[in-house]
N, C-alpha and C positions, 0 to 999 in steps of 0.2 A: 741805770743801776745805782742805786746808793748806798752807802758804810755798811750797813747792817747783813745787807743783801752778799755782800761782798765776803764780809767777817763770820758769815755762814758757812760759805763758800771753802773758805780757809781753815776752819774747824772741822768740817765734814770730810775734810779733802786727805786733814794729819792723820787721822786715822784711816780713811780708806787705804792710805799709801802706806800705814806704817811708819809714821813719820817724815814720810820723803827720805828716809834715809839716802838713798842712793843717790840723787840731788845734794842732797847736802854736803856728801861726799867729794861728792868733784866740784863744787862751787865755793868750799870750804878748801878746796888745793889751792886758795890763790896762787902759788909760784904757780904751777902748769895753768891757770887761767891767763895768766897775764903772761907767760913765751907763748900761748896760742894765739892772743890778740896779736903783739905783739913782734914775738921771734920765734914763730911757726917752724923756720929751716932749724932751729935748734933742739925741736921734738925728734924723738925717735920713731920710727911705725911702732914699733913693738906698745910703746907706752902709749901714742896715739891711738890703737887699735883695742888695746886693753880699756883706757877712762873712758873711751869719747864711743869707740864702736860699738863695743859690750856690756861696759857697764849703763853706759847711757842713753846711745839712740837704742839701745838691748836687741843688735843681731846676733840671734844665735844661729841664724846657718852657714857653719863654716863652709861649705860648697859656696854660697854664694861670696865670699868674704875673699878666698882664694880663685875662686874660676872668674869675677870681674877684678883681680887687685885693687880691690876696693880701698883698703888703707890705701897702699899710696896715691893711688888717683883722687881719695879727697884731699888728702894733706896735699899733694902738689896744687890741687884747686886753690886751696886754702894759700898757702904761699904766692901765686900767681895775682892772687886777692888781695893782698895783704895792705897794699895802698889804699885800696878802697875803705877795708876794715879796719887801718888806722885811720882813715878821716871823718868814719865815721863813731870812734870809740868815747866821745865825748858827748854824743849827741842821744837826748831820751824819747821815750815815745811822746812823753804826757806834753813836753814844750815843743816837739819839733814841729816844724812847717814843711808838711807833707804838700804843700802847694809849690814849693821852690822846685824846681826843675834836676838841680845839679843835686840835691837830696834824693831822689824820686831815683834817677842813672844809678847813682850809687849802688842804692838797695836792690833794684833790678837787677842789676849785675850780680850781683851777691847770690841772690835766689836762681838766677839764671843759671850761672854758672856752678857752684852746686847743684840743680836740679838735673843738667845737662849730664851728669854723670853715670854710668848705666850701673843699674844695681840699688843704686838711691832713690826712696822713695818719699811722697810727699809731707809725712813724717820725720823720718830722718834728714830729710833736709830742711827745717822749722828747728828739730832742735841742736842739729849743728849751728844753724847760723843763731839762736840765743846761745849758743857758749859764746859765741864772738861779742855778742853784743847784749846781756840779758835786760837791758834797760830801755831797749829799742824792739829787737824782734821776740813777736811772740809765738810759741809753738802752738801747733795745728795738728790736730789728728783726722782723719778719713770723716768721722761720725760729725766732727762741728763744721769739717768742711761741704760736707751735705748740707747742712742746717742753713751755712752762710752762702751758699753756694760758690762759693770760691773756686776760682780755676776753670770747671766748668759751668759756667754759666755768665749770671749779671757783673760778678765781683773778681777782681782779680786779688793779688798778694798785696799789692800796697792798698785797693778797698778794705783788705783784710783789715789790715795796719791802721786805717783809717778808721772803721767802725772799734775796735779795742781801743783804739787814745780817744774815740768818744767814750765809752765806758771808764777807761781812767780820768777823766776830767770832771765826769758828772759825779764819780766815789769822790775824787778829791774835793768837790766843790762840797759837796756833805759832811764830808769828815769835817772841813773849814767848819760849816755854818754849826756842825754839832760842839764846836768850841775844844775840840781835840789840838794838843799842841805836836809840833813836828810833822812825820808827815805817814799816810796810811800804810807805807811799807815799812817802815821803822817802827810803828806801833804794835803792826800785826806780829813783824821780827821778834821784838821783844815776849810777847804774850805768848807766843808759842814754840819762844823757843831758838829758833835758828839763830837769833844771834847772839846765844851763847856759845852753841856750835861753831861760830868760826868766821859766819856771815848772816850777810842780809841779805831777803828776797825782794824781787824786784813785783813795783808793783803789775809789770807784765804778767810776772808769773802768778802771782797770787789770781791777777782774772785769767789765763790759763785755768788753774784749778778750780774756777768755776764753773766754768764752758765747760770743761771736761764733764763734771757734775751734771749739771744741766742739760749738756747738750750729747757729751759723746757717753756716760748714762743714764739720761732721761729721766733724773730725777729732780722733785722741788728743790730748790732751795731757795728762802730756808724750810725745814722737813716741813709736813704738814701737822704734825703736833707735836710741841716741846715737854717735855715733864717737867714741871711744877718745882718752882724752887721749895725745897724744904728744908728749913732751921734746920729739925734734930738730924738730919743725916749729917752738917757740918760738926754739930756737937759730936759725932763719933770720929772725927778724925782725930 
């Protein structure tokens, strides 16, 4: 994948979402991002249940929310974790060495143990565990995980992990060589927005929102034909 390809991706994606509003919402709480990495026992369910259940992984079946006590069996997961998800809070996709052994247990466990949950699905557990870490794990839906075969099949969750930090490496090696300064999450941030809203996105998520594009609705990007830049429409602004 290179910049271009990418910066499609991320333009097509603000307005499919509406902005990402709802993302942006909870990723712009930093306080509640950082007691959830950090001092998980000091969330409440109610407010865990509300950001992280409904507004974000977006379950709306309260039968299943109450008939598996779903809140507190992830927050207790989460807590139970919490060693793991501070050792690994420093650590990003693009630089990590997915070949170290004691990296690799970490994340297992993490996916593990979330996944192990009943009620939780392969979604909802992708984008719980990017609240914990949005610079590391990247969320997965049903559609790209057909695509990649993930789970079942060739690929597991850290091939996952694995094929996405090739995708970030080969955008950031482009953005390099195209003489852009800083770096493609910070640039895309600024152009579109989110970090004036409060924060930055991670360049995880920005290829999330291309996958999704691409793969979970099977469309080009970028579209198959752009409209034409035209002068006098600027002259009417």
């Amino acid at each position: 994948m290179n910049f271009n390809q990418l910066s499609w991706g991320t333009v097509c994606f603000y307005y499919r979402s509406n902005g990402d509003r709802k993302y942006s919402k909870i990723m712009s709480d930093t306080v509640f991002i950082s007691k959830l990495r950090q001092e998980p026992y000091d969330i409440s369910l109610d407010e865990f249940e509300e950001k992280v259940l409904i507004n974000h992984v977006n379950i709306e079946n309260y039968e299943l929310l109450i008939g598996h006590n779903l809140t507190k069996n992830i927050l207790t997961k989460i807590i139970k974790l919490q060693p793991d998800i501070s050792s690994l809070n420093d650590i990003n996709l693009l630089d990590c060495d997915l070949s170290v052994k004691e990296i690799t247990e970490k994340i297992n466990r993490l996916y593990e143990g979330l996944y192990s949950i009943q009620g939780l699905w392969l979604t909802g557990v992708s984008k719980i565990a990017h609240l914990l870490n949005d610079r590391l794990f990247a969320i997965l839906n049903l559609d790209i995980s057909k695509h990649f075969r993930v789970i079942e099949g060739e690929t597991s969750l850290t091939k996952w992990l694995e094929l996405t930090q090739q995708n970030a490496r080969e955008v950031t090696e482009d953005f390099d060589k195209q003489g852009f300064s800083g770096s493609p999450e910070e640039f895309l941030s600024d152009r579109l927005g989110y970090t004036a809203f409060g924060y930055q996105k991670s360049l995880v998520k920005f290829l999330d929102e291309f996958f999704w594009l691409r793969f979970g609705d099977d469309l080009p990007v970028p579209p198959r034909w752009i409209p034409p830049f035209i002068e006098e429409e600027l002259k009417l602004k």
